[in-house]
N, C-alpha and C positions, 0 to 999 in steps of 0.2 A: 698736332701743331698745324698751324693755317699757315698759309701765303698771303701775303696784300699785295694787290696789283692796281700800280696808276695812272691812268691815261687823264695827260694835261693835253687839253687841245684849247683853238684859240676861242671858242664858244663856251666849253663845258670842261669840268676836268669832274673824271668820272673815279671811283673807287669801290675797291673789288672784293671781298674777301673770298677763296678758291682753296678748296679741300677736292680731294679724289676727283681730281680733273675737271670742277663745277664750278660756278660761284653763288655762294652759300649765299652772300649779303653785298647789295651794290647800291651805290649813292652816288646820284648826278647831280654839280652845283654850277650853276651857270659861273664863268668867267668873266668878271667883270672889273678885272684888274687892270690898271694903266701903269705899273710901275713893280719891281719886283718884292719890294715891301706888302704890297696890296695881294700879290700872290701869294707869299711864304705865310701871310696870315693865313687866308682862307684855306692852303692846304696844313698849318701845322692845329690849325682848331678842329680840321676833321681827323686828322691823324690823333689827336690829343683822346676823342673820342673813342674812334675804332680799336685802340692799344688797349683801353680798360674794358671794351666787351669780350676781345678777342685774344687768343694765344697766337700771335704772329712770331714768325722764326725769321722770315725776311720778308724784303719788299721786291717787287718791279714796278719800273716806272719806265713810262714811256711819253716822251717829249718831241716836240716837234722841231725836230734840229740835228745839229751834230754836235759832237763831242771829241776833245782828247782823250788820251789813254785814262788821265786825273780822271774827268768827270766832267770838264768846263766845256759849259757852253761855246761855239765855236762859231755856229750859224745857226738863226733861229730867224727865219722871214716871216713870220706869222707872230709873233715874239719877243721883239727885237731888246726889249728891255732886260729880257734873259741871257744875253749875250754876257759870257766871261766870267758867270756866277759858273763855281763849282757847284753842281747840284749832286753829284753823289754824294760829297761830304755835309752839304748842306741837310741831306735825309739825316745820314749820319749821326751827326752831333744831335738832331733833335731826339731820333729813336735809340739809337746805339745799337742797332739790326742791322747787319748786313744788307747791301741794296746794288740794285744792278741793275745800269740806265741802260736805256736803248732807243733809234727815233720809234716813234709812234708808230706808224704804216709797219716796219717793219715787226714789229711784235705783233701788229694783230691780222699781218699776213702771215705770220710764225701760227697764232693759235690757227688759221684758217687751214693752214697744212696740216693739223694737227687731225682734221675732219673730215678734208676734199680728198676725195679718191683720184681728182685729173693729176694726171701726170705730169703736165708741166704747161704752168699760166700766168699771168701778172696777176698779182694782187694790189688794186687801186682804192684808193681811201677818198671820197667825193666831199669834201665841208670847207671848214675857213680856207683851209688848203687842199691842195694836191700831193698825195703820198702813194710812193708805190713800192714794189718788191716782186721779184722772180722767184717762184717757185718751180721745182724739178723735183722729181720724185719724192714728194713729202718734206725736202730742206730749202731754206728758203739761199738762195745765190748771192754771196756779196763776193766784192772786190777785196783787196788790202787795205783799200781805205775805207771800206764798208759799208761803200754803194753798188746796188745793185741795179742801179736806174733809177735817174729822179727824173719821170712824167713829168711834175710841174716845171722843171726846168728846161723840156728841151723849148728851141726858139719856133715861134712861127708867124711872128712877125720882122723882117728883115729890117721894115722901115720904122718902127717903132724908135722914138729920141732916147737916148740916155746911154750910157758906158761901163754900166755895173752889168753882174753876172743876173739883176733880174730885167733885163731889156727883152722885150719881145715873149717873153714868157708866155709858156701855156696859162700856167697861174693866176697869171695878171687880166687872161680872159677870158677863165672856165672855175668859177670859186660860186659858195654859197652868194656873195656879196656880188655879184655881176649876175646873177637869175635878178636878186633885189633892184639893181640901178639902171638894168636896162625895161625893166618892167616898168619903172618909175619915169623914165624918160617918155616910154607909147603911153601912160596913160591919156593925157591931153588926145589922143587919136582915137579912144575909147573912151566914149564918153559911159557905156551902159556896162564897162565892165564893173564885176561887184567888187575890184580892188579899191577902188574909189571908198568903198562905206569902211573902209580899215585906215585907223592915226599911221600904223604901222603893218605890213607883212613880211615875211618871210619865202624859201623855196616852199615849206612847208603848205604856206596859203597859197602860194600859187599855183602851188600842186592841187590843192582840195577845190578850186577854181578850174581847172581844167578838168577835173570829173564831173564839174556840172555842165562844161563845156563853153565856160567862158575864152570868147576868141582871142582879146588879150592873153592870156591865161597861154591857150595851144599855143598861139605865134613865139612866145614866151620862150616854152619847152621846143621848139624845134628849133630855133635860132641857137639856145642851146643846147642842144642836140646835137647839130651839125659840127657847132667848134670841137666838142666833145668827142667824135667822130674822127675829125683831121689828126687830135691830138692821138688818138689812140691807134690811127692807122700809119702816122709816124713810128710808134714804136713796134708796130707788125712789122713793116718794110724792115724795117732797122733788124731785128731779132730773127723774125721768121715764126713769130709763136701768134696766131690771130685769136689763143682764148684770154677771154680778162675778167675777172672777181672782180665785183666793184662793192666796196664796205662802205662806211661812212657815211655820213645824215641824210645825204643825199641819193643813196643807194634807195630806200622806201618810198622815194617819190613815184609820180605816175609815169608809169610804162613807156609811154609816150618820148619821153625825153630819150631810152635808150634805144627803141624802134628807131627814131630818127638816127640816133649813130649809127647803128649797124647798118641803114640802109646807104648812110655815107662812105661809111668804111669800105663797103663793097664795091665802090665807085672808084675810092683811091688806096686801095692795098693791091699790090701787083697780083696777078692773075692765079698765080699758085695756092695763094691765101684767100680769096675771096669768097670761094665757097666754103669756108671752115671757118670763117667770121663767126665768137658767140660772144655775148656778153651776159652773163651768170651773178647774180645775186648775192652775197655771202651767207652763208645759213650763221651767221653770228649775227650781226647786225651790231645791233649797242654795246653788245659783252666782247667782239672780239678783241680790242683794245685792252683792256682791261686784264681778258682773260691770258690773253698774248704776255702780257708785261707778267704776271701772277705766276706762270709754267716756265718762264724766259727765268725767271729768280730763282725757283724751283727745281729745275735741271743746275744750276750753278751751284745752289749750295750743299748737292751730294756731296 
């Protein structure tokens, strides 16, 4: 018997098939839903699928959000249109499997413990969003309400307008979508950068632009850099932990972008911490997610 594990993100919603702690079979389909009818299709045609290749016993899924004890959506900022759908029972009725939600980040800091020998570090999710999770000794740390630190929420801008809980947000300016809109605003100031010959780019181009050493391109990554930096030397100060996983699309970019945090961070994490500043890679990359939600189902329905 298999496990299905599924990582919905705001980009990609990825799907797992995971036998003897692997994934056997994985399919990434870009998310290009605006509504949650446009979602429930594109994930019950691949489920529709996967169910007649595979002997699945349950599911994980992992969604960018939170949830009650039910299964409903509660808060979804990257999402929003999923807000107050039951999505456990929504698996449910289509499969009649057993399924066990959990947010995103934290499953695939779940499978990353599952591998990392440190002892005790955040695990950061870098793309549409910002997710994270404390690990300690191989388990990952939650509260009663089953957070264990949301990065993308704490503030660091005071003056920023608005009076919801995403005011001033890390979020709002350290996302895949702010490498895109602040590169889009300097082009006019680079005239010779190769962004220019693209309808459209990504972190992904921007990144492959800075190995060829286009200066838009660097200025780009160290601007983000920096904010990436503050945000994470916030949560040193705060904790007292200066190591950090960083998962997510954005984890495989060029170097460059995390040089610059750690040379930040050493500037603003108090003196105790600064020489033990790391910032570590996830040896998962695309599968943790996946794999995270797949093991997180798997340990449940012993």
């Amino acid at each position: 018997m298999k496990t299905l594990g599924i990582d919905i993100g705001g980009s990609f919603i990825k799907f797992g098939i995971q036998s003897d702690d692997k994934i056997l079979h994985h399919v990434s389909i870009a998310n290009t839903a605006k509504s949650i009818d446009q979602i429930e299709n594109i994930i019950s045609t691949q489920l529709s699928t996967l169910l007649e290749q595979f002997d699945i016993e349950s599911i994980g899924v992992g969604f960018p959000g939170t949830f009650n004890s039910e299964g409903v959506i509660t808060s979804a900022p990257n999402i929003t249109y999923g807000e107050s759908i039951n999505i456990k029972d929504w698996f449910f009725n289509i499969t009649k499997l057993p399924t066990f939600i959990q947010n995103d980040a934290y499953l695939a800091g779940f499978a990353e413990s599952k591998i990392n020998s440190l002892n005790e570090y955040y695990f950061v999710t870098l793309g549409t969003g910002v997710g994270s999770a404390l690990v300690r000794d191989g388990q990952l740390i939650e509260s009663k309400v089953g957070s264990s630190g949301e990065l993308g929420h704490i503030i660091i801008n005071i003056a920023d307008e608005g009076s919801d809980y995403r005011t001033g947000i890390f979020e709002k300016y350290f996302s895949a979508e702010q490498f895109v809109v602040k590169a889009s605003q300097d082009l006019k100031n680079f005239p010779n950068s190769i962004l220019h010959s693209l309808d459209k780019f990504t972190v992904r181009e921007i990144s492959d632009a800075v190995n060829i050493g286009d200066d838009l391109a660097i200025i780009n990554f160290m601007e983000m850099g920096k904010i990436l930096g503050i945000g994470l030397s916030s949560v040193a100060n705060l904790t007292g932990i200066p190591i950090f996983v960083i998962g997510g699309g954005i984890s495989q970019v060029n170097n460059l972008l995390f040089e610059t945090a750690v040379l930040e961070m050493r500037k603003r994490t108090i003196p105790e911490l600064k020489n033990h500043i790391q910032i570590l890679k996830s040896k998962l990359y695309n599968e943790a997610g996946i794999l995270g939600a797949a093991l997180y189902a798997k340990e449940r329905i012993k």
